[in-house]
N, C-alpha and C positions, 0 to 999 in steps of 0.2 A: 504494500500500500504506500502510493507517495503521496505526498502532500504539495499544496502552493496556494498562496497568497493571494485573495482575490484585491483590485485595486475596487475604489470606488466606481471609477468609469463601467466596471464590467456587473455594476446594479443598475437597472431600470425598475421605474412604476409606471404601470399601467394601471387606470379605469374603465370598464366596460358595462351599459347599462343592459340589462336580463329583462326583460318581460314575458308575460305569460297571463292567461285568461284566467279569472278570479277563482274560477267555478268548478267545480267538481271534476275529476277527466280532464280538466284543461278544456273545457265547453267554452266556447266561445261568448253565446248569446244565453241566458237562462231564459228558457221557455215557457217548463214548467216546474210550479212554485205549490208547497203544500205546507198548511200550516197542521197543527195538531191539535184536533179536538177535545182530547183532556185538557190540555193546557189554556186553552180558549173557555174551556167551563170553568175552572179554578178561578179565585180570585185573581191573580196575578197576570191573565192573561186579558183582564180590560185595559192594562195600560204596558202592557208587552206581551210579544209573539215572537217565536225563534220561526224561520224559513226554511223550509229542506225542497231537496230537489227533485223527493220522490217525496210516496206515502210514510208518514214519520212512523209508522209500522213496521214498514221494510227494512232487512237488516242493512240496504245500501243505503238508508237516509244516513247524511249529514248535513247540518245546520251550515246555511249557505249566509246566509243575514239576520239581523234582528230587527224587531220595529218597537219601537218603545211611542211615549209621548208625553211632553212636559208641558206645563203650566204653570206659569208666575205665580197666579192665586188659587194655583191647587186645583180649578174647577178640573172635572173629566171623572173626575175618583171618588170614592167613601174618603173621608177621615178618618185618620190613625184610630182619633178620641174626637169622639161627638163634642165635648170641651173644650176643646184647641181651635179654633178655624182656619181654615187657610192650611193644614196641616194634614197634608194627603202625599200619597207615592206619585203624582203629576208633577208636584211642586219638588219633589225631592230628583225626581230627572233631571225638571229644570237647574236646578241647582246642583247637583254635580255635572251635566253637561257645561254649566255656566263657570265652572270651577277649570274642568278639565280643557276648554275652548279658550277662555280668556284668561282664567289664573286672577278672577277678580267676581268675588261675590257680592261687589254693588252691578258690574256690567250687564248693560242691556244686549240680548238678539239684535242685531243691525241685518235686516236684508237689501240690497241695493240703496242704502241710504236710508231704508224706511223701518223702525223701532217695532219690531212685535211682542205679543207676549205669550205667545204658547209657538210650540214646533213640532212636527214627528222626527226622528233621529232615526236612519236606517246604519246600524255596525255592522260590517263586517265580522264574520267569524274569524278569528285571529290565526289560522289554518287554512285560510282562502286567500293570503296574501303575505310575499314577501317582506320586504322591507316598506312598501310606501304604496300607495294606489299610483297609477299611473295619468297625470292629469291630458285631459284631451281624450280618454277613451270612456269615458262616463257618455252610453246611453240609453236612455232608460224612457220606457212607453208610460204613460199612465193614462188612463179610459177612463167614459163618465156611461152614468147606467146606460146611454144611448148609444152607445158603441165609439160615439166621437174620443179623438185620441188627440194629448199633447206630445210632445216629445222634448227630451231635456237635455241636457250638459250640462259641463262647465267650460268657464268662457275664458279658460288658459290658454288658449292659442289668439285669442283678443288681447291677452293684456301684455305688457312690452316688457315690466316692473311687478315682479311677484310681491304681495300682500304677504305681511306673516303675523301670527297674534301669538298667542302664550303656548298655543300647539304647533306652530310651524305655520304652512304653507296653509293663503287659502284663497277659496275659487268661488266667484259666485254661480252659481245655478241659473240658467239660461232657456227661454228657447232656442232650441237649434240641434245642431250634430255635433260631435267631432271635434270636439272643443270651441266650437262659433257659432257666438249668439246670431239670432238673424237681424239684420239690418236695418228693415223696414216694416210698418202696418201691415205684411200683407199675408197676414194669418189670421183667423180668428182670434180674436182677446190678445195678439202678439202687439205690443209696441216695439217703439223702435229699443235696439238693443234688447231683444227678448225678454223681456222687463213687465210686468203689468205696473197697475196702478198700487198694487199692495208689495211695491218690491220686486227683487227677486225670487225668483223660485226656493233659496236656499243656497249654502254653504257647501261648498266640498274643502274637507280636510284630507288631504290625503297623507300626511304622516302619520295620520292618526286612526288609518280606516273608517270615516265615518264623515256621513252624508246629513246634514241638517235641512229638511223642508222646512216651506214658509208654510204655515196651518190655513193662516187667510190667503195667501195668492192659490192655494188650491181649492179652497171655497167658493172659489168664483164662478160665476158660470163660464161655460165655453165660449161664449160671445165674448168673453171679459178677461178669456185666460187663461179659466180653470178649470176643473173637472166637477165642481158643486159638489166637492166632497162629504160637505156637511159634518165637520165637526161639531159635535155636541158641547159646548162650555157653559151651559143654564145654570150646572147645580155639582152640589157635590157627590154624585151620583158613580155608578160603573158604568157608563157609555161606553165603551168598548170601541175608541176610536182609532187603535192601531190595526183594529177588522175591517175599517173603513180603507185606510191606505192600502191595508192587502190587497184588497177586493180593486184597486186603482191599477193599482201594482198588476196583477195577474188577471186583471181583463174579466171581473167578477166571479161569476159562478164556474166561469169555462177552465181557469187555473192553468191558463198559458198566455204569455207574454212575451216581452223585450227588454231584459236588462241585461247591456255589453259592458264589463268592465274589466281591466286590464292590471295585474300588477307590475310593479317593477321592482330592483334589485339592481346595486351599485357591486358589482364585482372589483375588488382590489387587485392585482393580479404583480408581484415581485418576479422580474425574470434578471436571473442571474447566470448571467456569459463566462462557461469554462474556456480555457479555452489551452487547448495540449500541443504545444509547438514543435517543429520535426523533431528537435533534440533532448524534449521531454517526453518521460512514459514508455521509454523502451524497454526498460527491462521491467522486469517483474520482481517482487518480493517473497513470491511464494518458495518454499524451505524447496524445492521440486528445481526448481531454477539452477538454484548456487549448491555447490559442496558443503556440508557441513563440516569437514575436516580441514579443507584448505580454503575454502573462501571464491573456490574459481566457476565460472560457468560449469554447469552440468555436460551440456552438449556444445560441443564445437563449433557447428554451424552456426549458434546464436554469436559466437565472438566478434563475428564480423557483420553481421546481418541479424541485430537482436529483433525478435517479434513479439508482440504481447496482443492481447484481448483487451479492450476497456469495455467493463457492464456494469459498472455501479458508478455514482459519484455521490458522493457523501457531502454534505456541507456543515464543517467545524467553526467552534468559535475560537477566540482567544485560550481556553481554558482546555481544549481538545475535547470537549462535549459534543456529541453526535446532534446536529439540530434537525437535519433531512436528510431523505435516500431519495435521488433519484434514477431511475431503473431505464437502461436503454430495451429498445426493443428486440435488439440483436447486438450479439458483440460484434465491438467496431477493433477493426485491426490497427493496430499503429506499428511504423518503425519509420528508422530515419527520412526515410521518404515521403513522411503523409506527417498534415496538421489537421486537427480536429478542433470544429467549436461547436462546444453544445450548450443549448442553452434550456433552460434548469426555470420551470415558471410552477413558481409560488402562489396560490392560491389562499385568499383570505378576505 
């Protein structure tokens, strides 16, 4: 085994961006969406629903999304304690989503400029996404009981100067595709800038996996926007309003839809340049090689024409601690007539 010195010039770093579809398989588009009716009868499923991709029966369901829904003054839900007001599991979304988004428990929902006070929050399953969502591949259908459909994004291929708040990066929600909002009036309820008059559609965070709708811009009617989803905020009541977005979501009773989303993944990648020049690496080390008695070549032919194999390269620190192996795919021949560079790529 010989050894040698690597200088710094023979380290390089690379970065390389990974993507891949959010969804189960590596599905592209999610179709179909099932929620699960025990948990939809329980208390806890008026103001959250987990999303599978099959019957949450089947041993191949996995939770694809979640739907939750918050509210500033708690409406949507019972109270904790009949005693307390304002003190329900709506108000407790809103306030850890308002915690985990902003890092500030006076901060208000801001959508396109315009202040709300209730959202649905769609999460990612934390198993359906690598490092970060991929901004520009958010798209997602959402229907009204008449079959009429919006279509949505985020407006990251619009903006020049990424936005960041106490979670990282953020996007607002759009009509359009493909990361761009649409331009002009000429959609239904669309203004300019895919915008209604209640804001935008909602937030995408995508460090965070997790998608914020505006509650009232999907309220609206279709002429306006929306889908007339009809959030219930009267009373402190179980409205079951995260069955409303499903049912938005998967195109009602039929339980197929359009939600395309993409993750991504920041690969680090260290390549590090051997490199064995013709009057290195000729002989070998091994006890086979040399005499143990007198110290001389084994065989004579190597005296003048030594050969060796390289199939391993090791990389040592200062201290002669093994930090990597890396393995050739065939041994490579060397002797005084040949130079070798191999390069040796680190992965992290």
């Amino acid at each position: 085994m010989a050894f040698k010195r690597l200088d710094p010039e023979d380290f390089v770093v690379s970065a390389d961006s990974i993507t891949s579809p959010a969804w189960t398989n590596n599905v592209a588009t999610l179709s179909t969406m099932f929620t699960s009716s025990v948990q939809e009868a329980s208390s806890n499923g008026n103001y959250y629903l987990n999303v599978y991709q099959t019957a949450s029966t089947s041993p191949s369901a996995e939770i694809q999304f979640n739907i939750a829904y918050g509210n500033s003054t708690g409406l949507g839900s019972l109270l904790y304690n009949t005693g307390i007001n304002n003190l329900s599991p709506t108000r407790t979304i809103y306030g850890q989503f308002r915690n985990l988004i902003y890092g500030d428990e006076n901060a208000s929902f801001i959508f396109g400029g315009v202040t709300q006070t209730d959202f649905y929050v769609i999460t990612l399953d934390r198993t359906r996404f690598k490092q970060t969502l991929l901004p520009g591949s958010l798209n997602i259908q959402l229907y009204n009981s008449t079959g009429n459909i919006i279509r949505l994004t985020d407006n990251s291929n619009d903006t020049s100067v990424d936005t960041y708040l106490d979670c990282g990066r953020v996007y607002q929600i759009v009509s359009g595709s493909n990361g761009y909002a649409i331009t002009a009036n000429n959609a239904p309820g669309a203004v300019a800038n895919g915008m209604t008059i209640s804001g935008s559609y909602g937030l995408m965070l995508p460090d965070i996996g997790t998608i914020v709708l505006n509650a009232k811009a999907l309220n609206l009617t279709f002429a306006n926007g929306g889908v007339s989803l009809g959030t219930v905020t009267g009373s402190n009541a179980d409205d079951n309003n995260p069955a409303r977005l499903f049912r938005a979501i998967s195109s009602g009773s039929t339980g197929t839809g359009s939600f395309a989303l993409n993750s991504q993944e920041t690969v680090t990648s260290d390549f590090a340049f051997v490199r064995a020049r013709n009057g290195e690496f000729n002989y070998s080390e091994n006890p086979s090689f040399i005499s143990g008695s007198s110290g001389t070549i084994v065989y004579d032919a190597f005296i003048q024409n030594p050969q060796t194999y390289i199939t391993t390269v090791g990389l040592y620190n200062d201290n002669n601690e093994l930090l990597g192996v890396a393995k050739l795919s065939k041994p490579l021949k060397k002797d005084f007539s040949k130079e070798a560079l191999i390069r040796v790529k680190l992965d992290f």
